[in-house]
N, C-alpha and C positions, 0 to 999 in steps of 0.2 A: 185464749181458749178456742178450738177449733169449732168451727158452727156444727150441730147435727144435723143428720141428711134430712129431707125435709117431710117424708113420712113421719119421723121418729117426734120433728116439731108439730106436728097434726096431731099425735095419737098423746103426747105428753104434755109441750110446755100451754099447747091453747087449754085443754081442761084444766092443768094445775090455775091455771088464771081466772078460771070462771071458778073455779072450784076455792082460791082465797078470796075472792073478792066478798061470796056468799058469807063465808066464815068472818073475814072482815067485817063486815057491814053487820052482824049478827053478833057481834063482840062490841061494836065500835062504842056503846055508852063506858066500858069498861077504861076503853084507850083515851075517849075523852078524859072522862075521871084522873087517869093518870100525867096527860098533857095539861090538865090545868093544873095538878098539884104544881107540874115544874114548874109552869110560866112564871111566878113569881122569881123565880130563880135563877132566869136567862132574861139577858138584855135583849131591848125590842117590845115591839108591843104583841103578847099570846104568840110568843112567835114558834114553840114547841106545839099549841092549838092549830095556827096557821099553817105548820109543817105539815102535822097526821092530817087534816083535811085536804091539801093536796094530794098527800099519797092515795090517802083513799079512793080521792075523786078519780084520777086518773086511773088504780086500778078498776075501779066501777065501770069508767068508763071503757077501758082498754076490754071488759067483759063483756061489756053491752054489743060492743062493737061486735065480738066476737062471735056472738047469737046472730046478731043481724045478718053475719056475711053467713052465717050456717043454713040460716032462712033461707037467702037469695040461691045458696049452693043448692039446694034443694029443692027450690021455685022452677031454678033452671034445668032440673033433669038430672042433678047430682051432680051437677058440673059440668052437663054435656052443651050447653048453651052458652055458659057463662063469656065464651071469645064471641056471639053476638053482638051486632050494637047495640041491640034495647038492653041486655045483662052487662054491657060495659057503661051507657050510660045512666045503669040504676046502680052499678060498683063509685061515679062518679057525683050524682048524686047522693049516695048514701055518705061518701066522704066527705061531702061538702056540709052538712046537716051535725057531722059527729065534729067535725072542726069548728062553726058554729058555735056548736055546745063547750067543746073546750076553751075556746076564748071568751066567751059569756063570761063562761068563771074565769078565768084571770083575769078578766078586767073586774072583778068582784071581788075576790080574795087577795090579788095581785097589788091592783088598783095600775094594771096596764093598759096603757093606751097608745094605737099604735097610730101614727101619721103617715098618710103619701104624699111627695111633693114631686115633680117633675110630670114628663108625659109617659102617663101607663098604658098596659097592653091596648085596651079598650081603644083609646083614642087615637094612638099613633096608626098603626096601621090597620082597620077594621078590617076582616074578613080575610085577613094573609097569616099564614103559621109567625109564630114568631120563637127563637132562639133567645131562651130567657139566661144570663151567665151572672151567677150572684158569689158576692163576697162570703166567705165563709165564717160566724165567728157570735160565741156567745150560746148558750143551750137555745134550741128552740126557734133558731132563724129557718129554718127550714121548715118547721111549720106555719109559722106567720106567711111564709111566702107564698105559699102551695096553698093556704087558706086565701090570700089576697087573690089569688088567681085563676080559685077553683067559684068563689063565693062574691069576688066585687067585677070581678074581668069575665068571669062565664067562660073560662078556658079551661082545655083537657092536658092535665100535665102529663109529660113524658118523660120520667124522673132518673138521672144518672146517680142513686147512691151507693155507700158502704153496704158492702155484703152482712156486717156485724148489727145493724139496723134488725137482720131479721132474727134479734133475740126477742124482740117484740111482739107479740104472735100475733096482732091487730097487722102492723105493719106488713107484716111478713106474710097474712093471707091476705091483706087487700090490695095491697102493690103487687104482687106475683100473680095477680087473676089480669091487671089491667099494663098498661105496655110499660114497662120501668125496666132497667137493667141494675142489679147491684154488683157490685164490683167491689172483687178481693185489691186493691190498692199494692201489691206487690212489682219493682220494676221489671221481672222476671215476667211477668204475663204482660209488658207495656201495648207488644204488637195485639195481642188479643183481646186489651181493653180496647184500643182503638177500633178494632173491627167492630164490635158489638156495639161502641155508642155510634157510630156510623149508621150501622143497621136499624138502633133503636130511631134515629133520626127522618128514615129514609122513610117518605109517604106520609107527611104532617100534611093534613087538612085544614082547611080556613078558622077552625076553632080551638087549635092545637096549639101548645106550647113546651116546649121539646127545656126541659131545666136542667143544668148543670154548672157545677161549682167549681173553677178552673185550678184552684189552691188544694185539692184534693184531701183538707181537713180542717178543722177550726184551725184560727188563726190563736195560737203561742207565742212570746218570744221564741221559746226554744228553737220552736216549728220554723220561723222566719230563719234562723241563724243557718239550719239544718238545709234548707232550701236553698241558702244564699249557699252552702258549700257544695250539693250538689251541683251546680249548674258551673261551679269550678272545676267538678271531677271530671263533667260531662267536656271540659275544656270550653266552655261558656261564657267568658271571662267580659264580654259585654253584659251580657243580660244577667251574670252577680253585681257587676257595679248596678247595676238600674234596680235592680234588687232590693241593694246595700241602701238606697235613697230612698225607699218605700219602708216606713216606721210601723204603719196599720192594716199590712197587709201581707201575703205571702207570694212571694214569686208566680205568679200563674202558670199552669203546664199546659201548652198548647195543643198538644195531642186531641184532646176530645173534644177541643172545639173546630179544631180543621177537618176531621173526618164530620162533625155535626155541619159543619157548610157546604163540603163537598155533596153531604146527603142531600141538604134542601136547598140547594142556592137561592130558588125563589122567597125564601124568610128573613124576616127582620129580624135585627138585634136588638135585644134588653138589654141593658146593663143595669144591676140593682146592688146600690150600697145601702147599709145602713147603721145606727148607730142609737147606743142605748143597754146594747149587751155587750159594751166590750170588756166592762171588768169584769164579770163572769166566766171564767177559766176554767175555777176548780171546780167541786162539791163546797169545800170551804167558803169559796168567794161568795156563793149561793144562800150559803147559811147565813152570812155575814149581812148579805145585802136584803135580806127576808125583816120586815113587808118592803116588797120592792118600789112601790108609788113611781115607776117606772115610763118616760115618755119613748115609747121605740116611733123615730125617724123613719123610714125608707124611700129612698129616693132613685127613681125610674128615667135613664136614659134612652131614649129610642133613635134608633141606625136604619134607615129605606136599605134596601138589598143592593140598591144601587151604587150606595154609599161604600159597601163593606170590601176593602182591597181583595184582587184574584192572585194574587203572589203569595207562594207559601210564604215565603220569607216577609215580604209585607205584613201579611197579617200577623206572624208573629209579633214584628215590634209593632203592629195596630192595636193586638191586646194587650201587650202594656206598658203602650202608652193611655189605654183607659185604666190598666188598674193603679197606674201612675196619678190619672185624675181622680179617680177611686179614694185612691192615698190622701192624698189633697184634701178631697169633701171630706173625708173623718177627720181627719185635724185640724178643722175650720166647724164641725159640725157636734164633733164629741163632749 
């Protein structure tokens, strides 16, 4: 379904969300009443109670948010401030606080708990942008990350996602105030993705970290098989076999990370796998694995700028041969 231009998402999808959430929550002993009839009736523990509390929570939350950033739009002159630094980073504190709060509750309702191991932003290189490039795969990795980095590492992300993200009208006004690009994922526009996350990259400061996901969607079999033939059509016939050897992961597209190092050469590299969501695929897998008592891994590799090969063609097979190593840690790790 084609997105709506983005006045039409302002004047409609953000009220209709403030506007159930209120009805929600003003109904919600009724929906209880009917989630616990069922739970006797579905396997799991209250796991139809556990479902409607999710949902709620999240629309509540996705509502709250929505107020707040109405606030700040307002604070700032109706938006005429908002590309400020002080309104950019009160748009980055306000996300750090609402992230916070979402993971509070999953690690409550969920019974999630997420682990870092390796060297993270913080330590590896203190006071240099860094080029964060993460594995794609499982609901929800993209926020755990952008939460690890906005709230444990004190860094300003600069996010490359899906353009379809901004059905979300939280997402969709609070990353479009502060520097993120979304991207229609079509090969028809490759040259004009690349240009934009180049740009998006270009001018990262000491506390900046520039994210993007080089597999350009969760990780599927289907998706892996789909990736190993294009890279056939493209007449790619090395980097399908290298492909065809990676089991947990999807061929990486080099594009936006070579325009992202051309923008900062002086930044270090991330590499971030992790593991914990990989059976989660569907809506079904979701349902199935609910209450999740879930330990999510994530695991931080760090590259000096010095480190990172100046040959296109190098760094191609530089990236993956990490997402080769990538490969490796989830099936040692999962």
């Amino acid at each position: 379904m084609p997105l709506p231009p983005r006045w039409l998402r302002r004047l409609l999808l953000a009220p209709v969300v403030v506007v159930l959430a209120f009805l929600v929550v003003t109904t919600l002993p009724v929906w209880a009443l009917l989630a616990a009839a069922a739970s006797p009736l579905v396997p799991g523990r209250l796991r139809p109670l556990r479902l409607l509390w999710i949902g709620c929570f999240y629309l509540v939350w996705d509502a709250a948010a929505l107020l707040s950033l109405f606030v700040l739009w307002v604070v700032s002159g109706f938006g005429w401030r908002t590309r400020s630094p002080a309104f950019q980073r009160a748009h980055y504190v306000l996300a750090g606080w609402f992230l916070r709060v979402l993971f509070w509750q999953a690690r409550w309702t969920l019974r999630l708990r997420i682990d870092v191991v390796g060297t993270d932003p913080d330590t590896a290189l203190p006071g240099r942008p860094e080029l964060v490039l993460c594995r794609h795969a499982g609901p929800g990795d993209s926020f755990i990350l952008i939460h690890g980095l906005v709230n444990w590492f004190n860094r300003e992300p600069r996010i490359v996602l899906k353009d379809s993200l901004q059905w979300d009208p939280a997402i969709d006004v609070l990353l479009n105030r502060l520097p993120n690009r979304f991207i229609a994922p079509t090969p028809e526009r490759g040259e004009e993705t690349v240009r934009q996350v180049g740009h998006l990259a270009t001018g990262l400061d000491d506390n900046d970290a520039f994210v993007i996901f080089p597999e350009g969607g969760n990780f599927t079999p289907k998706r892996r098989l789909r990736a190993i033939a294009r890279l056939r059509s493209l007449g790619l016939e090395r980097m399908a076999l290298r492909a065809e050897r990676m089991r947990h992961v999807l061929a990486p597209q080099p594009g936006g990370m070579l325009a992202a190092l051309d923008a900062a050469p002086d930044a270090g590299v991330i590499f971030v796998a992790h593991t914990g969501l990989d059976r989660l695929l569907t809506v079904a897998d979701v349902w199935r694995e609910l209450p999740m008592d879930k330990r999510i891994v994530m695991r931080f590799w760090s590259v000096p700028p010095e480190d990172v090969p100046t040959g296109r063609q190098e760094r191609i097979d530089w990236l993956f041969d990490w997402w080769a190593r990538i490969d490796a840690w989830i099936a040692a790790n999962r």
